[in-house]
C-alpha positions in Angstrom: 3.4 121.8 -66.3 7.2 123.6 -66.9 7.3 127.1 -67.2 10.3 127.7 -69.7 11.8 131.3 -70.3 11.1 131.9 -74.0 11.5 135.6 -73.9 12.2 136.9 -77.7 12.0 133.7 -79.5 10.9 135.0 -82.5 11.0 133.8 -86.2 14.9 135.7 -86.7 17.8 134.5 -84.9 19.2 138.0 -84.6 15.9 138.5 -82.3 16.5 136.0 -80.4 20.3 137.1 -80.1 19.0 140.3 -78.5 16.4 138.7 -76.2 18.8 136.8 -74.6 21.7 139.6 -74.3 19.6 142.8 -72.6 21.3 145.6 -72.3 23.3 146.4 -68.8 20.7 148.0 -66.6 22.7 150.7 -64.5 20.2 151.6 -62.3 20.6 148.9 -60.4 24.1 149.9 -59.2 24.0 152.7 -56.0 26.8 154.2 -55.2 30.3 153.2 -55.3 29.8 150.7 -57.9 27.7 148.2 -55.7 25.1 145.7 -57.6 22.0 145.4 -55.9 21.3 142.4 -58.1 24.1 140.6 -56.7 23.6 142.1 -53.2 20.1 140.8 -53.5 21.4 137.6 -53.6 24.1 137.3 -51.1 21.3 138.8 -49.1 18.9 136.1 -50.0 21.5 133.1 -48.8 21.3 135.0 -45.2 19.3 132.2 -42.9 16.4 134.9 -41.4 14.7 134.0 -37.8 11.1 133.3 -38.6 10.2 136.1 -36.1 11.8 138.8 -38.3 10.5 137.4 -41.4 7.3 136.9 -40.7 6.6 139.3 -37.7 2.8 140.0 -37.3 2.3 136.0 -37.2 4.9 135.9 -34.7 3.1 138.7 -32.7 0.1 137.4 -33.2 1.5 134.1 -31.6 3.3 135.6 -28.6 -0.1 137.7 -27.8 -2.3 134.5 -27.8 0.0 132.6 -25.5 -0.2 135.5 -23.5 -4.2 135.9 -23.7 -4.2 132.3 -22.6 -1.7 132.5 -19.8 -3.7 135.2 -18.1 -7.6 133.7 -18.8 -6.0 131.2 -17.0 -4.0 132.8 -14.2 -7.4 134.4 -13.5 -9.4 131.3 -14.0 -11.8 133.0 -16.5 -14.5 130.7 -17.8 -17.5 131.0 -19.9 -21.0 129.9 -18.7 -21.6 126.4 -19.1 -24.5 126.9 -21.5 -22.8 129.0 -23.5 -20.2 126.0 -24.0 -23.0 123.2 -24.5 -24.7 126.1 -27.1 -20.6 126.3 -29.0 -20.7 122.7 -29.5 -24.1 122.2 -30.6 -23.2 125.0 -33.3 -19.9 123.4 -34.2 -21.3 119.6 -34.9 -24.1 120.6 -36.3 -23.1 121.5 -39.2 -20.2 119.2 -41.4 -19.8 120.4 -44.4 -16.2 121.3 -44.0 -13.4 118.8 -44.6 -11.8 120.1 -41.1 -14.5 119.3 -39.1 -15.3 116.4 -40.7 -11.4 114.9 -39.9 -11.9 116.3 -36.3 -15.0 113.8 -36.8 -12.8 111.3 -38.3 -14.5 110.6 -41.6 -13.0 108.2 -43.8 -11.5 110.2 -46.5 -11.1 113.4 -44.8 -7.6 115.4 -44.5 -5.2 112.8 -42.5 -7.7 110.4 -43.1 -7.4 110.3 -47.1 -4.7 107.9 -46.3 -7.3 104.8 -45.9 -4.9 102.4 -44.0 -4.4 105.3 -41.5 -8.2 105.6 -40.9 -8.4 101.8 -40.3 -5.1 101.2 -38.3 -7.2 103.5 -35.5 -10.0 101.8 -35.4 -7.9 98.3 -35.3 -5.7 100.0 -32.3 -8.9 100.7 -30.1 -9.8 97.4 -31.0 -6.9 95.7 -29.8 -7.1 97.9 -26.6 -10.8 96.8 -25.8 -9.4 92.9 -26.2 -6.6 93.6 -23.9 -9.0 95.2 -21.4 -11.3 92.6 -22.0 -8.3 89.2 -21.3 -7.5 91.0 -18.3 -10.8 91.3 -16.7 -12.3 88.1 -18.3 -15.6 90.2 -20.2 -17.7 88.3 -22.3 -18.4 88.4 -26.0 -21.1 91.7 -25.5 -24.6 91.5 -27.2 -25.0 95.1 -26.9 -22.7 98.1 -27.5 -23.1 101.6 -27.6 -20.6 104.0 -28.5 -20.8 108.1 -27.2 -19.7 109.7 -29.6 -19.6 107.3 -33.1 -18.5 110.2 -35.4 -17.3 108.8 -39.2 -17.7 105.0 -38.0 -13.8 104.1 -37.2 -14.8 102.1 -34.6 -18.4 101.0 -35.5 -16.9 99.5 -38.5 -14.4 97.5 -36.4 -16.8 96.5 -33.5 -20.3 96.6 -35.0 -19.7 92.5 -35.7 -19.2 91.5 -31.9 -22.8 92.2 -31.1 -26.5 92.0 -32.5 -26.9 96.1 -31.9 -24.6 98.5 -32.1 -26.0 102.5 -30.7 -24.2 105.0 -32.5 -25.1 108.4 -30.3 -23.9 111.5 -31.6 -25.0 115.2 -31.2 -24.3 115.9 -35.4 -26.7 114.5 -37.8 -24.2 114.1 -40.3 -22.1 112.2 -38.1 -24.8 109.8 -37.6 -25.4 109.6 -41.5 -22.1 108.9 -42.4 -21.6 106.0 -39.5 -24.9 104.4 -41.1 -23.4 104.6 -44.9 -19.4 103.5 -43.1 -21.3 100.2 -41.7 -23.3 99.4 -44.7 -20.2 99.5 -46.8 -19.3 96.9 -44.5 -22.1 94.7 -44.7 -23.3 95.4 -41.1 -27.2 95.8 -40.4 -27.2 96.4 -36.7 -26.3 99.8 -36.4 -29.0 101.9 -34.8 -28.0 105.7 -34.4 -29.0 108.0 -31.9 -29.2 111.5 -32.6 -28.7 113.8 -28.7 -29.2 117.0 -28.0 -26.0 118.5 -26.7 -28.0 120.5 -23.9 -29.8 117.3 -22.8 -27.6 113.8 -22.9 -29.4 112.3 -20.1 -32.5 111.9 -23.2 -30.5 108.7 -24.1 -31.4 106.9 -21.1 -35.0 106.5 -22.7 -34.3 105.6 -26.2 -31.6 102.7 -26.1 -31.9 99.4 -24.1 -28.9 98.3 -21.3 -25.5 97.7 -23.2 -22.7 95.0 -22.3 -20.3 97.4 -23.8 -19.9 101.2 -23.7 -17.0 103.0 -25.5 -16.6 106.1 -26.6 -12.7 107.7 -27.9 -11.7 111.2 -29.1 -14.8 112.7 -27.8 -14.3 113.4 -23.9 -11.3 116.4 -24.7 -14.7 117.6 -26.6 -17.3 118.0 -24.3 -18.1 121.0 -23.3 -16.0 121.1 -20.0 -14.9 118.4 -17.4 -18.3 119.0 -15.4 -20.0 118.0 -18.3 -17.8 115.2 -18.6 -19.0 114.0 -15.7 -22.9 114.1 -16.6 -21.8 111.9 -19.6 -19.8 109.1 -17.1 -23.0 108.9 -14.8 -25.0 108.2 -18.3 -22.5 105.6 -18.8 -23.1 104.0 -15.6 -26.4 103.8 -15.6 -26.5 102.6 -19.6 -24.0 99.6 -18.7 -25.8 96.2 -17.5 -24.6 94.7 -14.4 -20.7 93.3 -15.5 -20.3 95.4 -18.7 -17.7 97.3 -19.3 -16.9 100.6 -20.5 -13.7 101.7 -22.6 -13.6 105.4 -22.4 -10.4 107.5 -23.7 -9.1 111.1 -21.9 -7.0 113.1 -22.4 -4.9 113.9 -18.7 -3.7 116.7 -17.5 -0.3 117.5 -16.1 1.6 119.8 -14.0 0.9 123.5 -15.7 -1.4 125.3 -17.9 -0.7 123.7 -21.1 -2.8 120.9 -20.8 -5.4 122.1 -18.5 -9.1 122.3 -19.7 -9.6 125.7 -21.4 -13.2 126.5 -20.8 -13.9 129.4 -23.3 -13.9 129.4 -26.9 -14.6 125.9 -27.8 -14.2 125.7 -31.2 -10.6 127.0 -30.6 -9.9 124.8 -27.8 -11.3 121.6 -29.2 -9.3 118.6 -27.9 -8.6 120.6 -24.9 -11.9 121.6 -23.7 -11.8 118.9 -20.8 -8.8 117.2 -19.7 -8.8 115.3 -16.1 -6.0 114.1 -13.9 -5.8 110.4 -14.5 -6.1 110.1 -10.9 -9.0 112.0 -11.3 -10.4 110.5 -13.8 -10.7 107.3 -11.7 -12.0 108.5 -8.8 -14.9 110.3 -10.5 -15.8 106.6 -12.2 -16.1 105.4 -9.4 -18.3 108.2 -8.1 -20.6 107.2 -10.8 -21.1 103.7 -9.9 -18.2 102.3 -12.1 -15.1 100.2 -10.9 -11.9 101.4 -12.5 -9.8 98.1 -13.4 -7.3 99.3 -15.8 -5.8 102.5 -17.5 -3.2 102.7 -21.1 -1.5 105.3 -21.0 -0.4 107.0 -24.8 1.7 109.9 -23.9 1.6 110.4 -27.5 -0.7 109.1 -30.9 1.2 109.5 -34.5 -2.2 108.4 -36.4 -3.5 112.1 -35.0 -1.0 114.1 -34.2 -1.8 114.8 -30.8 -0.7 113.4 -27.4 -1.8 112.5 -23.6 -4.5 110.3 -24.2 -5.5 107.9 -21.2 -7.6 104.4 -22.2 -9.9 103.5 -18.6 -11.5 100.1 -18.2 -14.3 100.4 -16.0 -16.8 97.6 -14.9 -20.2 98.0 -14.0 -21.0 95.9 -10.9 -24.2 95.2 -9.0 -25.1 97.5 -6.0 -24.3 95.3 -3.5 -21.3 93.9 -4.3 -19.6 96.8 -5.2 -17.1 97.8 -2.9 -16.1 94.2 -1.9 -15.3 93.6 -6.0 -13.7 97.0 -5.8 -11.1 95.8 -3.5 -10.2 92.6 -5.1 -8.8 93.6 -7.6 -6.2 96.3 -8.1 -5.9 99.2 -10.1 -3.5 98.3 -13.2 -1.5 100.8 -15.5 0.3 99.8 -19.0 1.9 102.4 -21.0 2.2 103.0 -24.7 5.1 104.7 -26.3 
């Protein structure tokens, strides 16, 4: 709709003579003959800093960098429970288009734009294949994904196998993965509904799985201890010779992308972050043999950056540390 100026555009064309022509307002001149109209204006061409126009958000931003650059210096954290009790409370409840996008639902903020919310799925796809060439996995029978959220990668892998887990700690997560795969015509999607205080409960309720992956959901556990109750699940869910794709995001030099530890629905993709280094030895702590990492220093389908793809293979007890040294450590990067 156009708003048009139809001040005085009565029936008489003298009236509307009048409306148009107002009478010279001299209160808007100060002294010495200046218009404030016209000094309004010059005024309004100035280019103002955003920190002067809009200073309380600007304070507001300078104090929180400073809140976090102390709780860090200090290395405050709060109590683990009190983390695994923030998420709980977060997922459990979707009814809000933000937290469904941080879920990735198909049609939800950024991922209204359909080919946007497919082209993701399709890129983890094509990741798993590459893993898969290079370390010559088979066609799996079984998958389970940690974390299954809005379906964008249940709809893309649900075909390669005869069941596909889809574990998730939010009940709405798991009913809109169930509705995703039907749309597709898939029928082997079984869902697995955790409690965020007790994830090692899966262990009882799903059979051994060729595949394991799980993406955009280790920057939102709880903390990187957590993180690490969740890889040992991993291990112990794979078969001997399946493989797990499992996305981080790593941490660099500095506080900026360190795991935050307090406030979690604040710090929600940074919650835990691992050194990629890191990240491999503790797989391997857990009875998994890193094989390859894919680097994505930065992802335009999210907005967000550092994010670190792992292939790990599960390998039986007693060969494990002659299979670990046969085959080296690889690294591919993604720009």
């Amino acid at each position: 709709m156009s708003h048009q100026a139809g001040v005085g555009q009565g029936s008489g064309g003298a009236a509307a003579q009048v409306a148009r022509t107002p009478a010279p307002d001299h209160s808007a001149r100060g002294t010495g003959g200046r218009d404030r109209h016209a000094e309004g204006r010059w005024r309004s061409r100035i280019q103002v800093p955003d920190a002067l126009r809009h200073p309380r958000a600007w304070l507001r931003a300078i104090l929180r960098d400073a809140c976090l650059g102390v709780l860090q210096a200090v290395h405050f954290r709060q109590p683990e429970n009190t983390l695994i009790s923030s998420s709980r409370t977060y997922w459990g409840d979707l009814r809000s288009e933000r937290k469904q996008e941080d879920s990735h639902w198909r049609g939800a903020g950024r991922f209204e734009d359909d080919a946007r919310w497919l082209a993701l799925g399709q890129e983890h796809f094509e990741i798993y294949e590459e893993f898969s060439r290079a370390v010559n996995f088979r066609r799996p029978r079984r998958i389970a994904e940690w974390g299954c959220g809005g379906g964008i990668n249940a709809v893309r892998f649900g075909p390669l196998a005869d069941v596909f887990y889809g574990i998730d700690i939010s009940p709405d997560s798991l009913q809109e993965c169930a509705r995703q795969t039907q749309s597709a015509g898939l029928h082997n999607f079984t869902p697995v509904l955790i409690d965020a205080a007790n994830p090692e409960a899966v262990l009882t309720r799903i059979e051994s799985c060729d595949l394991v992956i799980s993406t955009y959901v280790f920057e939102a556990l709880p903390s990187p201890e957590y993180g690490v109750r969740v890889l040992r699940i991993i291990g112990e869910v794979l078969s001997p010779g399946g493989m797990a794709v499992i996305q981080t995001k790593y941490k660099e030099r500095g506080r900026a992308t360190a795991s935050r530890r307090w406030n979690y629905a604040r710090n929600l993709a940074w919650n835990a972050t691992y050194r990629i280094e890191e990240f491999w030895q503790l797989a391997k702590s857990c009875g998994l043999s890193p094989k390859m990492v894919k680097l994505q220093p930065e992802q335009p389908l999210v907005s967000d950056r550092n994010y670190a793809y792992f292939c790990l293979r599960k390998v039986p007890e007693a060969d494990r540390h002659a299979k670990e040294d046969e085959t080296p450590g690889r690294v591919s990067a993604s720009f």
